[in-house]
C-alpha positions in Angstrom: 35.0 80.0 -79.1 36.5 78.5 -75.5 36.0 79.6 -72.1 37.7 83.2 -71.2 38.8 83.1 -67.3 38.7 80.9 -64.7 38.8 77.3 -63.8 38.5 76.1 -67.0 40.2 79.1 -68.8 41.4 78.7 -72.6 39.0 75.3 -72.6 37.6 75.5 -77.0 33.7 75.6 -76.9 31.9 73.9 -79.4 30.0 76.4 -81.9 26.9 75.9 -83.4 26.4 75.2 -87.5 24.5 77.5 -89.7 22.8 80.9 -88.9 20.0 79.9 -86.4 22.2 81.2 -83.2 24.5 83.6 -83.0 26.9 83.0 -80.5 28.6 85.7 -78.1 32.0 85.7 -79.4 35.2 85.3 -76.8 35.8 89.6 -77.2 32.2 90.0 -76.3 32.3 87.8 -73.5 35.2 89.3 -71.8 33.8 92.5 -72.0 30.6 91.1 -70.1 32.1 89.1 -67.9 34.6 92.7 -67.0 31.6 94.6 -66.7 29.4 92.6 -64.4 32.4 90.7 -62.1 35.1 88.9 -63.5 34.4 86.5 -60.7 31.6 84.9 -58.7 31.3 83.6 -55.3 28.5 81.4 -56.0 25.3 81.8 -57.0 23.1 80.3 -59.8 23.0 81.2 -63.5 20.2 80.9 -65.7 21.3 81.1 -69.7 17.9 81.4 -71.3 18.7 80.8 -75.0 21.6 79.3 -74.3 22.7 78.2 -77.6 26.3 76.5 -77.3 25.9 77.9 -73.3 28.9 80.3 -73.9 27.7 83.1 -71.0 26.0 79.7 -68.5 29.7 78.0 -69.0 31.3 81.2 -68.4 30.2 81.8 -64.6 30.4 78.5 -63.6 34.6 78.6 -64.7 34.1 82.3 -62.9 32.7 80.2 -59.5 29.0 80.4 -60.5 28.1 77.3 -57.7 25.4 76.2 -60.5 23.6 76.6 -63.8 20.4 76.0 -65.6 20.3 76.6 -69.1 17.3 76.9 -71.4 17.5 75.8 -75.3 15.0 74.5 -77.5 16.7 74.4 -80.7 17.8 70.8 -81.2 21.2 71.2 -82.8 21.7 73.7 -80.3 21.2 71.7 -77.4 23.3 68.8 -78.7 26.1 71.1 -78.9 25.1 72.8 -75.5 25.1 68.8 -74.0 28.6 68.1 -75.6 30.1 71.7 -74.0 29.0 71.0 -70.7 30.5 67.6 -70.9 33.9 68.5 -72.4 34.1 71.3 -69.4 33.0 68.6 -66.9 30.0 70.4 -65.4 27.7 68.1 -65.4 27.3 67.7 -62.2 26.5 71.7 -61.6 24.5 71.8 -65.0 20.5 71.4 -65.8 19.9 71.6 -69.4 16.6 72.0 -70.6 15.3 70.8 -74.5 12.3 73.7 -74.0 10.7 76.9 -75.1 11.7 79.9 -73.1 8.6 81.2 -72.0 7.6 77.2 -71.0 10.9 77.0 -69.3 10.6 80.6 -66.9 6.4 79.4 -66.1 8.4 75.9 -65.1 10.7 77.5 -63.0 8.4 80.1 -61.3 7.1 76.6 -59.7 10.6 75.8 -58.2 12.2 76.9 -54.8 14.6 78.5 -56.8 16.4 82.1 -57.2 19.2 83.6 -59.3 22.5 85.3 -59.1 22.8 85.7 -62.8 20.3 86.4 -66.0 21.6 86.1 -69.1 19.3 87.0 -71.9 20.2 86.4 -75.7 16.9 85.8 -77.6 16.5 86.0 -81.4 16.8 89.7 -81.7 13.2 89.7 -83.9 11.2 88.6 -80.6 11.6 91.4 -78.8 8.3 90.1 -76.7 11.0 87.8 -75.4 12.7 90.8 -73.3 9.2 90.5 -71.0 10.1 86.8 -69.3 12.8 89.5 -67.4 9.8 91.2 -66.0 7.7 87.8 -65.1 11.4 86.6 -63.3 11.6 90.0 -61.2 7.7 89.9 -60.3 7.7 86.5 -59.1 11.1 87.2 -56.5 13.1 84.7 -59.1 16.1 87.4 -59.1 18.1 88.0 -56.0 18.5 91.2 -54.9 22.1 91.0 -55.4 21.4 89.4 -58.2 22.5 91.1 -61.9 20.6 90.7 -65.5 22.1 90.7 -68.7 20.6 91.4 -71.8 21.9 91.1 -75.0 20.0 92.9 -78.3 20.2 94.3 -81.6 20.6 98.3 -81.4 17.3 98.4 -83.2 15.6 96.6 -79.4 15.4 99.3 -77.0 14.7 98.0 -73.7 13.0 99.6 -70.6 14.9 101.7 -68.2 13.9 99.0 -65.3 12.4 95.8 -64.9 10.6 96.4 -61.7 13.3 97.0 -59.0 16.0 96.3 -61.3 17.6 99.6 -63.0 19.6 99.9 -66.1 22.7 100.4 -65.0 25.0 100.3 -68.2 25.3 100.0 -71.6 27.9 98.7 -73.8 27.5 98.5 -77.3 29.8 95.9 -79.6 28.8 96.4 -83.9 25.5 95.5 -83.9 25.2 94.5 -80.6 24.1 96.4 -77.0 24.5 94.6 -74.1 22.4 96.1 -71.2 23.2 95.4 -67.5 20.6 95.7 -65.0 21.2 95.6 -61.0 18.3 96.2 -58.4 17.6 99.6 -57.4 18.7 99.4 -53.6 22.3 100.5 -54.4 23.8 97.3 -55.1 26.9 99.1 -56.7 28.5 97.7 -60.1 31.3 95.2 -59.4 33.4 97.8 -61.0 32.2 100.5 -59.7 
């Protein structure tokens, strides 16, 4: 694994041991990262699962201005803390040792919105898919704002998550990412 594009480009990414995560490979990441904008002009990432933070890492070396990301597997988030300190992002980075449904009721609290969503649970919770809907129906998402979800083929997701629309689908083996932008127009970045 390393970092794809940008600042930090060809930078190796620590991977997690065992079969508890399974991290977005490098082919997969690319492909996301063309579909949604291979660049950012700022704008805050939340990684929910992060795992090793891959996708998090990813749009802050595309110009993502900031990042939280949300793991509560511990070998996970040891690796995640030693990524984000090889790729010096410390400073732009708030890592969190927490369940993901603590994490988003946490957050709903803060004076805070997001650019980017990126959604990875385990792909046998698909109850997981609903913390996109309590993020959109608390304002958490900006309207320019654009949610990622990554799932198993068998996890079919809703055509909308309140104003945000399924835009696009990509589907990788196994895997289906689904992009979702809100439903006032705001065009795909390669659209």
């Amino acid at each position: 694994m390393r970092v794809v594009a940008g600042e930090r480009k060809g930078m190796p990414l620590k991977a997690i041991a065992g079969n508890t995560t399974r991290p977005t490979t490098d082919k997969v990441k690319e492909s996301i990262f063309n579909i949604i904008g291979p660049f950012f002009d700022g704008g805050i990432a939340l990684d929910l699962f992060a795992g090793s933070g891959g996708l998090g890492i990813e749009s802050l070396s595309r110009g993502a201005e900031h990042a939280v990301f949300i793991e509560k597997d511990a070998k996970a988030f040891q690796v995640l803390q030693e990524n984000i300190k090889k790729c010096r992002y410390e400073d732009c980075s708030e890592l969190f040792r927490i369940d993901a449904k603590r994490a988003v009721k946490a957050l709903l609290k803060r004076d805070i919105t997001f650019k980017l969503v990126f959604l990875d649970p385990p792909y046998h919770h698909k109850e997981y898919y609903d913390l996109v809907q309590i993020l959109v129906d608390n304002n958490k998402i900006q309207h320019d704002g654009i949610i990622l979800c990554e799932h198993a083929k068998e996890v079919e997701l809703p055509q909308r998550f309140g104003d945000f629309v399924l835009k696009r689908q990509e589907t990788y083996g196994g895997t289906i990412i689904s992009v979702y932008l809100h439903s006032l127009g705001v065009p795909m970045p390669t659209e």
